[in-house]
ROGUDREN-847778 format. One record per residue (C-alpha): chain; x, y, z. Coordinates in steps of 0.5 Angstrom, whole numbers, plus 500, padded with zeros to 3 digits. Layout:
 chain  c1  c2  c3
     A   X   Y   Z
...
! end
This chain:
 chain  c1  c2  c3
     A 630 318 747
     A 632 323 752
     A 627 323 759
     A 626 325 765
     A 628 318 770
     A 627 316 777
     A 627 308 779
     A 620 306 783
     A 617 300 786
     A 612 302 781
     A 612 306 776
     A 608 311 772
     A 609 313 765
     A 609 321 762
     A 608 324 755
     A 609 331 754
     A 611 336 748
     A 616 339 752
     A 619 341 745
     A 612 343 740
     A 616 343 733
     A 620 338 730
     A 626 340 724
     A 624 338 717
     A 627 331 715
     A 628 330 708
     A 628 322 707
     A 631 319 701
     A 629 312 702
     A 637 310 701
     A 639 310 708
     A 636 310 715
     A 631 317 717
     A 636 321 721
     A 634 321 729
     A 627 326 729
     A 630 333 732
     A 625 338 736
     A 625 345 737
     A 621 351 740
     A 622 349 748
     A 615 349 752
     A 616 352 758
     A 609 350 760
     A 609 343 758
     A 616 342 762
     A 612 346 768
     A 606 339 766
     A 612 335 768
     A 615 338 774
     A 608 337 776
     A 608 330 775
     A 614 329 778
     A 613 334 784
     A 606 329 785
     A 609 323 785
     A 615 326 790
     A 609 327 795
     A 606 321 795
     A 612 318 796
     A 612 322 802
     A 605 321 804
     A 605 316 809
     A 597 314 809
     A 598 314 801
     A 602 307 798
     A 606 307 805
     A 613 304 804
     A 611 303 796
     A 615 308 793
     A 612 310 785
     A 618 312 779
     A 616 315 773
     A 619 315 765
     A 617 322 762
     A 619 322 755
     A 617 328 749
     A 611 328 744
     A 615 334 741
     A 607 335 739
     A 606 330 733
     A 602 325 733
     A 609 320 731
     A 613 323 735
     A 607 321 741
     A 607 314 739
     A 615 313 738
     A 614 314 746
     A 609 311 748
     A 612 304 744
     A 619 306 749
     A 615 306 755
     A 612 299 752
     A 619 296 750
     A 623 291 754
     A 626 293 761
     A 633 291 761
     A 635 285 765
     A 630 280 764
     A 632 273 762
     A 626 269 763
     A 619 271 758
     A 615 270 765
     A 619 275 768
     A 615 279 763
     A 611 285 764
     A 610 292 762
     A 615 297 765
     A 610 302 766
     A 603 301 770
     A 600 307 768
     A 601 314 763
     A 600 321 765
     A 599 324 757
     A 598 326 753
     A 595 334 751
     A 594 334 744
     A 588 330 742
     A 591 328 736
     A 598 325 740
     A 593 321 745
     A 589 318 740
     A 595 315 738
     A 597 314 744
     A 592 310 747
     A 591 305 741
     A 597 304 742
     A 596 303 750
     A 589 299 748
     A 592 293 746
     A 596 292 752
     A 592 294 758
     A 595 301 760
     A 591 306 762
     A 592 313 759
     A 591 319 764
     A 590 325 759
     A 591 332 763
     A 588 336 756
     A 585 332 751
     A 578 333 750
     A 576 330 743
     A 570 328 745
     A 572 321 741
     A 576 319 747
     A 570 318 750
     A 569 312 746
     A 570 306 751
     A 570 300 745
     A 575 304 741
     A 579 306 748
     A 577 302 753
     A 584 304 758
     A 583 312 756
     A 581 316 762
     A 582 324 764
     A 582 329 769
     A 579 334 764
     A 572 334 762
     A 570 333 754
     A 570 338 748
     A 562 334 748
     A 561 339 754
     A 565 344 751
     A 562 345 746
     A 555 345 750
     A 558 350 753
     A 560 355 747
     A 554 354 745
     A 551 357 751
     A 555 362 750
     A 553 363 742
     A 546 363 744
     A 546 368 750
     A 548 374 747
     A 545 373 740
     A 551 372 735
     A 548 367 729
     A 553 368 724
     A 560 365 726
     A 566 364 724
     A 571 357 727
     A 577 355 725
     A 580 349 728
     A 587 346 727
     A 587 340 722
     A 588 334 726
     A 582 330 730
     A 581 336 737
     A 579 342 731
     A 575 337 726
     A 571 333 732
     A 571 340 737
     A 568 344 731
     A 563 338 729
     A 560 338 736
     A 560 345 737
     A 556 345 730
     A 551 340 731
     A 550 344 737
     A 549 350 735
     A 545 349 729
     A 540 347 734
     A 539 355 737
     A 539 357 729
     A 547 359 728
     A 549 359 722
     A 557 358 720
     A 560 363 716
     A 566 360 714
     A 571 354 717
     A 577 354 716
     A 584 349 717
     A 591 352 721
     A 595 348 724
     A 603 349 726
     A 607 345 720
     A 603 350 715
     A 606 354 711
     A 607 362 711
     A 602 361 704
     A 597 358 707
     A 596 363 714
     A 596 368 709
     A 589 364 706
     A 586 364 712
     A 587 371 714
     A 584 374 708
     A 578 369 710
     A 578 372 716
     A 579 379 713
     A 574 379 708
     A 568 376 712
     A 563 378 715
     A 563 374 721
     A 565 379 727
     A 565 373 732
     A 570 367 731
     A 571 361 735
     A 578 359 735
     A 578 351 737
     A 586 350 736
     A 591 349 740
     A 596 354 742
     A 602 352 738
     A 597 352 731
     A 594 359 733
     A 600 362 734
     A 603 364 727
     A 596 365 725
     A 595 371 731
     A 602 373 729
     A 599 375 721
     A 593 378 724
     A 597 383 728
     A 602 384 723
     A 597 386 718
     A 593 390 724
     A 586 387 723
     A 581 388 729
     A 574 389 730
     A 574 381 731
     A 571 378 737
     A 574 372 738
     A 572 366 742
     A 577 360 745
     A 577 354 746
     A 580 352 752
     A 586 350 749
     A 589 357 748
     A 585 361 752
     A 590 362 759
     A 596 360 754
     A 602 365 757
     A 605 365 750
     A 600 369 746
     A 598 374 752
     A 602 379 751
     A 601 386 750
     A 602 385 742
     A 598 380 741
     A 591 384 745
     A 591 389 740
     A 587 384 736
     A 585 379 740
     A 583 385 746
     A 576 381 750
     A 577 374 747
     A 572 370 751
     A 573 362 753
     A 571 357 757
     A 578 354 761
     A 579 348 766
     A 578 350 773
     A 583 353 776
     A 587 351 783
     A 593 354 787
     A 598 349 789
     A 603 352 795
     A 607 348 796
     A 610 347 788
     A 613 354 788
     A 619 353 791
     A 620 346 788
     A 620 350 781
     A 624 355 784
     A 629 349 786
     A 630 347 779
     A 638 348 776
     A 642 345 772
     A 648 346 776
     A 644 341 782
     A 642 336 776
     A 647 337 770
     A 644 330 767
     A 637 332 767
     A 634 331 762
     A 630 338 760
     A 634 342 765
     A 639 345 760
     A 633 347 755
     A 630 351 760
     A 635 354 763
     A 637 357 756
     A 629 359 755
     A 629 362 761
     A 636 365 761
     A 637 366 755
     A 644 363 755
     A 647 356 755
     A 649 353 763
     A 656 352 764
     A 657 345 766
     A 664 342 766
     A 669 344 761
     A 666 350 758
     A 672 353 755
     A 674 347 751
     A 666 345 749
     A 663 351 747
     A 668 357 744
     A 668 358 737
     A 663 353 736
     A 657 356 731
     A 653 349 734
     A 652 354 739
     A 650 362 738
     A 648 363 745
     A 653 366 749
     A 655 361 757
     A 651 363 763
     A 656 367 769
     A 652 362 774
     A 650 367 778
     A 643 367 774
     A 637 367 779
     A 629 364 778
     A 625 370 779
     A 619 368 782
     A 615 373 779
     A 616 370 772
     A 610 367 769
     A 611 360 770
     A 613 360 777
     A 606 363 778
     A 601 357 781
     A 596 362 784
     A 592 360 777
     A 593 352 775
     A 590 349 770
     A 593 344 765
     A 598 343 772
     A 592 342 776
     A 589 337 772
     A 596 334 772
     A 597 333 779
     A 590 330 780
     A 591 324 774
     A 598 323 778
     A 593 322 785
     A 588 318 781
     A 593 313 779
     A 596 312 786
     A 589 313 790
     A 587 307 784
     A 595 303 786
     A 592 304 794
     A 585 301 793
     A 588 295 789
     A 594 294 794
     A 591 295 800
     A 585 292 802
     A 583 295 809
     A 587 296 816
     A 589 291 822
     A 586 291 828
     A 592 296 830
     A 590 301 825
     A 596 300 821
     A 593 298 813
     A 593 291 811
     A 597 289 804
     A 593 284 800
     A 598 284 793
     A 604 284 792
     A 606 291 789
     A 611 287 784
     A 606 284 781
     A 601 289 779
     A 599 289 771
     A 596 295 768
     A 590 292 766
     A 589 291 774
     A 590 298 774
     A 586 300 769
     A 581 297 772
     A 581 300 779
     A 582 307 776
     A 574 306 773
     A 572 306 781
     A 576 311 784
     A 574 316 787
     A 577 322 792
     A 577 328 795
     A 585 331 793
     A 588 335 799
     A 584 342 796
     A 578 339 798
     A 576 337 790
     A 572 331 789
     A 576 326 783
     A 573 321 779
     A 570 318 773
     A 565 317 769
     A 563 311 765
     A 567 314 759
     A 573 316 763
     A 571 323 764
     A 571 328 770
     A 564 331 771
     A 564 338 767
     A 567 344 770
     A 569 350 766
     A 571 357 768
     A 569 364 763
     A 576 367 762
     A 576 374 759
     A 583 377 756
     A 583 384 760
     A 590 389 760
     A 591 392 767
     A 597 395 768
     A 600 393 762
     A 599 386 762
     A 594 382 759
     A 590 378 766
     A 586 371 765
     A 579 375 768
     A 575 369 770
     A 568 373 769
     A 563 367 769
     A 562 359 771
     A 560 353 767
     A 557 348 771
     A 553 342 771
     A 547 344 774
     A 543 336 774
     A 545 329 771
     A 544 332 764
     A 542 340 764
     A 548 346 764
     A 548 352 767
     A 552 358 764
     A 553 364 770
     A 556 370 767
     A 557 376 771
     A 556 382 765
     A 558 387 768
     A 566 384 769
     A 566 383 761
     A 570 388 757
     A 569 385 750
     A 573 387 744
     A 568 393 744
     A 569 395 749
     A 563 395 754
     A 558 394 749
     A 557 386 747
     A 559 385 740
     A 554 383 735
     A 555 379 729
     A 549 377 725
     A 548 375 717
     A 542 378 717
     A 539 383 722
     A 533 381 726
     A 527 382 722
     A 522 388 725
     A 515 387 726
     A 511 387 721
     A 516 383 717
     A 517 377 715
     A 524 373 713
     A 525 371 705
     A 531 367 705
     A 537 368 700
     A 538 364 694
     A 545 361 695
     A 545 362 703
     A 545 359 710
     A 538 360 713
     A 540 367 717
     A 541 371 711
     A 535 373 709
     A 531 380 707
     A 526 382 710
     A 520 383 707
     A 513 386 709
     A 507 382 711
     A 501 382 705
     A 495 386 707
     A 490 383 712
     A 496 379 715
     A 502 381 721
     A 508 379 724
     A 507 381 731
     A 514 379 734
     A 522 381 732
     A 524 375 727
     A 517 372 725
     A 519 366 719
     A 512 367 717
     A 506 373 717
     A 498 370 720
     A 493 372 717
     A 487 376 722
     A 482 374 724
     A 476 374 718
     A 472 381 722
     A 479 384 723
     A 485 387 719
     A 492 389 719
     A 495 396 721
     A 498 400 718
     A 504 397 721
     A 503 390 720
     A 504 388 728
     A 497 388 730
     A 490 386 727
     A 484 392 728
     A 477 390 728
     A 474 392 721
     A 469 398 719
     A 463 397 719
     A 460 400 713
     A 453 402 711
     A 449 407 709
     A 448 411 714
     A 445 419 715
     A 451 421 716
     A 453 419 709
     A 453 424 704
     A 449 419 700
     A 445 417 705
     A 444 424 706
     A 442 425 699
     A 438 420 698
     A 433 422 705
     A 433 429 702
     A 430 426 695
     A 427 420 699
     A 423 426 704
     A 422 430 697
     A 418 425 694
     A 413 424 701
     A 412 431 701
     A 410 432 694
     A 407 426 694
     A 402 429 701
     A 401 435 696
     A 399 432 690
     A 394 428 695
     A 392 434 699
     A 391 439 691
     A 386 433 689
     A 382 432 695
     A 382 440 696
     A 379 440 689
     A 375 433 688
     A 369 436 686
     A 373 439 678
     A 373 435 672
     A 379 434 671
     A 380 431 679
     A 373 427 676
     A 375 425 671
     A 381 423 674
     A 378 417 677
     A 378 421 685
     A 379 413 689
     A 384 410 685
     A 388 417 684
     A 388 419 691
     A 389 411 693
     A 396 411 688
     A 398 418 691
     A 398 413 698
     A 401 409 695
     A 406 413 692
     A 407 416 699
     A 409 409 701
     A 414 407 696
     A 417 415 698
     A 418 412 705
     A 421 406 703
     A 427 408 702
     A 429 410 709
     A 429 403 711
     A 434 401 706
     A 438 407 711
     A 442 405 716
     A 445 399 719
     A 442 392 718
     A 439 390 723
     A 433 384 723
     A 427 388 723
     A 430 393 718
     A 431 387 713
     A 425 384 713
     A 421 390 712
     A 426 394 707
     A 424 388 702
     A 417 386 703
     A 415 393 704
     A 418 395 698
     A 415 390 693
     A 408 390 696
     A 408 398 696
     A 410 397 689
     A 405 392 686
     A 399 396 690
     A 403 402 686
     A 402 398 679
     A 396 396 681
     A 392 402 682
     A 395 405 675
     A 393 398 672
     A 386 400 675
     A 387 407 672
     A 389 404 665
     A 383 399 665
     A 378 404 667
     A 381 409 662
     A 381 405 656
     A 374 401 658
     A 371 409 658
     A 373 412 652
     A 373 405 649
     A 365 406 651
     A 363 412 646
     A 364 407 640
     A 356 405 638
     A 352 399 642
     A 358 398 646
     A 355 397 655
     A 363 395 657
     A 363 400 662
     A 357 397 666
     A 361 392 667
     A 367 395 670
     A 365 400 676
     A 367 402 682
     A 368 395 685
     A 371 391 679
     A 376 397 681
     A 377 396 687
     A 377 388 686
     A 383 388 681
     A 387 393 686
     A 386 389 691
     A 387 382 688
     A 394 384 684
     A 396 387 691
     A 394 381 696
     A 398 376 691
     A 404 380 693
     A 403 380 699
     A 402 372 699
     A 409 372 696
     A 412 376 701
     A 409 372 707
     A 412 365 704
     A 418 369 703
     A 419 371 710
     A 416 364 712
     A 421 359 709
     A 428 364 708
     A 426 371 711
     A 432 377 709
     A 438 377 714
     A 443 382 716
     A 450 379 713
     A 457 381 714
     A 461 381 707
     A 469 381 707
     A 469 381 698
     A 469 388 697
     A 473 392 701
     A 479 388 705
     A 480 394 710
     A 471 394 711
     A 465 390 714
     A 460 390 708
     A 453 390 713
     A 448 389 708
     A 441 385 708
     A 441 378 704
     A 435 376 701
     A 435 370 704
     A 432 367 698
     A 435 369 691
     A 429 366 688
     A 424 369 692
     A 426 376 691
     A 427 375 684
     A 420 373 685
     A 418 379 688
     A 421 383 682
     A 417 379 677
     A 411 381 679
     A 412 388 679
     A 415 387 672
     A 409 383 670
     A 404 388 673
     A 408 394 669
     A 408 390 664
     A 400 389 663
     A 399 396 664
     A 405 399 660
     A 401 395 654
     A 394 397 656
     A 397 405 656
     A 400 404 650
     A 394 401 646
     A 390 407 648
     A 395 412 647
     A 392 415 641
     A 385 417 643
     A 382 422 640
     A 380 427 646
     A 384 433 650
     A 385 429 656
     A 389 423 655
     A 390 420 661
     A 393 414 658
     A 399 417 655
     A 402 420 660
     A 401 413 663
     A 405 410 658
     A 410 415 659
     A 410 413 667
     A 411 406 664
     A 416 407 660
     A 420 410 666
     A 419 406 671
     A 421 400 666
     A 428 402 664
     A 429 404 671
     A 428 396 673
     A 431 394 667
     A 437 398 668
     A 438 397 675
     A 438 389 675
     A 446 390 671
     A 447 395 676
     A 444 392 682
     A 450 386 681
     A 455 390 679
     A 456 395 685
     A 460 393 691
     A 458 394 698
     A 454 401 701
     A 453 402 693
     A 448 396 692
     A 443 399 696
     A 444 405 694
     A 442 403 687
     A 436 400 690
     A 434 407 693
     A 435 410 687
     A 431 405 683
     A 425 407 687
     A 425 414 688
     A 427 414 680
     A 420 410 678
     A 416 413 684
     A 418 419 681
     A 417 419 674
     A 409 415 676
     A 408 421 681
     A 410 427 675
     A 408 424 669
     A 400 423 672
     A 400 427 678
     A 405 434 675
     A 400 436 669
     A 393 435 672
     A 396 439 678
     A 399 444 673
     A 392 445 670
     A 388 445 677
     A 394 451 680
     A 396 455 673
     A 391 454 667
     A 384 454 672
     A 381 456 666
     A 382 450 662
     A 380 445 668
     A 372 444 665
     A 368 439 662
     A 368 442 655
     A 375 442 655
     A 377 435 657
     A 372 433 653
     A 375 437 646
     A 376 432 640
     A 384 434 638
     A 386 432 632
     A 389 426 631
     A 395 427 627
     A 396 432 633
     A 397 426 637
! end
């Protein structure tokens, strides 16, 4: 294999893909393969190895470092595959020339520098493992090179895609993009990145909204695939964790067929690649974001690349390659007449010799190494590793003491001194490494920015450990030009859902893609993105907005109801007319018809007619303790005082008119105290019933939530169903009797009946109890007391007009039949 070669004391191994393609073979299995070719020179890679070898010049010349050891190095070409990685590291392994005894046998090389690609390192390493080498990669990040029982000789000066991932994630998370897109290259660095990044991010909620596979060998067909996934996607961020070479003919479709609108985030694997920061490419790739290596300015190389020439070194290995880059022509070395004339072999024209490096070209620039720096720092890690073995401290006149003998250094004694090394590099940067052969993780933020028609590497922020465990991500936003513009892209499946919503998710799709729907009536989502709507509080209610809970009306029925208006007008009404009722008889007490009317118990059950007109006026306004303890029991004692008076009524007319019958003396036995005995006796054991009623479970105020959601029913409980049914069955018991009573008498033969109008009152305030009861339980709310109002002025009404109204019509209108001979005056009874 072609490599670039100096002799040593020590020496130290390289592995670069100084090509990144290798010409297609066809194997016939009838020969032996031909000699792998490669192809597509790497400028960059090949500046990596004039780093190494500009490295290993200054530690040779480094007095205080390895004094009076000189280090050699062998660097091969990976030409970017994992085989061709292997093939040279199996080359650096093999036999040096000139031994002639097995115990003379040891491993040429003492260390490596390589490989970039994780893929070749991982190949290079198992094949490293079993013989003690130690790797020193400058750009492989697989977190799976981390693994020290899988790669016990695996270090790197460049931190893991463990640590880059965290890092993107960062990033994903801080500005909000939940639906992404990743491609990774089809080999372990994309499969593992991606992997980390994924686990990483669906911790914040990220969801993937595709991934798909590049890499460098596919054919044209498949970049077309990828494109159209890309095309017709609606991920609008997409993270890109490829190697430069893999993503290349993919960014070349995509510009081809102008696709934009795209905000692509990169690994660090191509971000500050110069091949695709070029004008072309920015159109659609303008505002690419990625975390790169920390960058570092080394002086001194510019002049040492710059010295670079075929004509100085013609059997470099390399040199020509890059002098035809470069130049675009082949170097004239020795006869070129007689090589090079009328061969097609070689289509470029010769070079005059007079070509110049110009030091504004790209890779003269080394204000900004990265990659480069990483190589220098692994030469100085294994040399500072070489020095702590070799030297062991200083004689008393200062000069450094060498405890072991430089010819027989073994790698695995190598590697073990590389685990402990630790130093601080001529630009003030501490090296070393972890338990995994990893550097501490520090990254920059690059922004791919046009200025001055250039595409620049704008470092716009740091990713940097801030504890032992914990990242910090500074960005400096207002240094960002995003694809966009200055406006920060957004890249959601579903957009964030407003308050007062919910998500529903969408049968089929990740978890961000959801609908939106409203919260139900009585709950709400007061935050942006609720998963789920809360219920309110049993005295609140949502608004109309659903993102926030209000306190419920409290509804009654009050004075200012139109109802409850209605209700005290017929309420005041009744007491009115029952006042006057009450003053016409005491005015005109001496008639017969007020005599004959039974003046004390009429004028007793006017009274109380006047309190069953009152009584709706508690049932009015807002429950309260009080209010609801009265509006019941003064109902029902009212009421039994009512029933009883017009029971009394009833027994006296009956036992009267009854009397006229011969040999009959029954209205001695009921006078003017069994009257009042009856009255009051039915009256106080109502008046017992309602004081146990108030005693064991008295009426309270109640909040009812059952009718109206958007209300509080303030409404009286009973306290006790039983007692207040008691209540209502004894009036209805009375009622009864005395609607008996009236009915038997009904067709007594005089002029003035007084028992059928007290049967028509009965049957009135019957049917109105009786009619109230379904109605009672089937109205909601404010209705239900309503109901019972109307059930009482409806029953005191009809009690009020049907005994009071026609005595009054005669006393007022028909003076003249107000005398004894008409009361007295035997109808007919068929008139009845």
């Amino acid at each position: 294999m072609p490599s670039l070669l100096k002799e040593g004391d020590i020496m130290i191994g390289g592995i670069f893909p100084i090509f990144n393609k290798q010409y297609d073979r066809a194997f016939s299995f009838e020969e032996y393969p031909s000699q792998v070719k490669c192809k597509v020179f790497d400028l960059r890679a090949f500046r990596w190895t004039q780093v190494m070898i500009f490295a290993i010049d200054e530690v040779n010349k480094d007095s205080n470092l390895l004094p009076n050891i000189s280090l050699g190095y062998k660097i091969l070409d990976s030409c970017a595959s994992p085989p061709n990685a292997l093939r040279a590291a199996l080359t650096l392994v093999g036999e040096p020339d000139g031994i002639e005894s097995s115990d003379q046998c040891h491993p040429p090389i003492s260390a490596v520098v390589g490989e970039s690609g994780s893929s070749q390192s991982l190949a290079v390493a198992e094949t490293f493992g079993p013989f003690g080498i130690p790797v020193v990669s400058y750009f492989s990040t697989c977190a799976c090179l981390s693994d020290k029982l899988k790669y016990p000789t695996f270090f790197r000066t460049i931190p893991s895609d463990y640590n880059q991932a965290k890092a993107l994630a960062s990033l994903v998370k801080k500005y909000e993009w939940n639906w992404i897109g990743v491609i990774q290259s089809d080999n372990d660095y994309g499969r593992n990145g991606i992997l980390a990044f994924t686990e990483e991010v669906q911790r914040f909620g990220v969801c993937i909204a595709f991934t798909t596979t590049v890499l460098r060998t596919y054919p044209h067909s498949k970049i077309l695939e990828v494109v159209d996934i890309i095309k017709y996607s609606t991920a609008r961020v997409i993270l890109a964790f490829v190697p430069e070479g893999d993503l290349y003919p993919l960014m070349k479709e995509l510009v081809r067929q102008d696709i934009t609108g795209i905000q692509w985030i990169a690994s660090e694997a191509w971000i500050t690649a110069a091949r695709p920061s070029t004008p072309e490419m920015f159109k659609s790739f303008g505002g690419t974001v990625g975390f790169a290596v920390q960058k570092m300015s080394i002086p001194k190389l510019q002049p040492f690349l710059t010295s670079i020439s075929p004509y100085t070194s013609p059997v470099g290995a390399f040199v020509s390659d890059f002098w035809e880059t470069v130049f675009g022509c082949k170097p004239c070395l020795g006869d070129c007449n007689s090589s090079y004339s009328n061969n097609a072999t070689f289509p470029k024209q010769l070079c005059s010799g007079e070509e110049n490096l110009d030091y504004t070209d790209v890779f003269f620039n080394v204000t900004q190494l990265r990659v480069s720096y990483n190589v220098y720092k692994a030469v100085y890690a294994i040399a500072h590793a070489l020095h702590h073995m070799i030297f062991c401290g200083k004689t008393e006149s200062g000069v450094l003491k060498q405890c072991f003998n430089a010819s027989y250094i073994t790698p695995k004694q190598v590697n073990h001194y590389l685990k402990t090394v630790q130093f601080v590099d001529a630009f003030g940067e501490t090296v070393l490494f972890d338990e995994n052969g990893d550097p501490p993780p520090s990254y920059d933020i690059i922004n791919w920015q046009l200025k001055d028609g250039e595409v620049q590497h704008v470092t716009v922020g740091q990713f940097r450990t801030s504890g032992r465990a914990d990242h910090e991500l500074t960005i400096r936003e207002g240094d960002i030009i995003w694809n966009t513009g200055k406006l920060v892209p957004k890249s959601v499946c579903s957009g964030i859902c407003p308050t007062g919503t919910r998500k529903a998710q969408i049968k089929g799709m990740p978890a961000c893609c959801f609908d939106c729907i409203p919260c139900t009536d009585g709950s709400i989502a007061n935050t942006t993105g609720a998963a789920d709507c809360f219920p309110c509080p049993e005295d609140f209610w949502s608004n109309t907005g659903r993102n926030n809970c209000i306190l419920k009306t409290a509804e009654f029925l009050s004075y200012e109801d139109p109802l409850g208006i209605a209700l005290t007008v017929m309420s005041l009404f009744g007491v009115c007319l029952s006042l006057t009722t009450f003053v016409v008889f005491i005015y005109f007490r001496n008639t017969p018809i007020v005599k004959a009317s039974n003046p004390e118990l009429s004028l007793l059950l006017l009274f109380s007619l006047f309190l069953c007109f009152l009584c709706p006026l508690t049932f009015i306004g807002e429950p309260r303790d009080w209010t609801c303890m009265l509006r019941h029991t003064v109902f029902g004692i009212t009421f039994a005082l009512c029933i009883s008076c017009v029971l009394g009524k009833t027994i006296v007319v009956v036992i009267a008119f009854r009397n006229t019958l011969p040999g009959n003396n029954t209205v001695v036995k009921f006078g003017l105290l069994q009257q009042r005995l009856i009255v009051c006796s039915c009256t106080v054991v109502q008046i017992f019933i309602c004081l146990i009623w108030l005693k064991i479970s008295p009426p309270f105020p109640n909040k009812s939530f059952k009718y109206i959601n958007k209300e509080i029913i303030l409404e009286c409980n009973p306290g006790s169903d039983a007692a207040f049914c008691v209540v209502l069955g004894y009036i209805g018991l009375l009622s009864g009797i005395c609607l008996v009573l009236a009915f038997l008498a009904r067709k007594l033969p005089d002029n003035f009946n007084e028992a059928k109008f007290i049967t028509f009152s009965m049957f009135i305030f019957c049917a109105v109890w009786l009619a109230f009861i379904p109605a009672y339980v089937s109205s909601p709310g404010k209705f239900t007391v309503a109901v019972e109002i109307f059930a009482i002025l409806s029953s005191a009404f009809g009690l009020l007009i049907c005994i009071f109204v026609p005595k009054c019509y005669i006393i007022l209108m028909k003076p003249e039949r107000n005398t004894r001979k008409h009361i007295t005056l035997k109808v007919p009874r068929k008139a009845l």
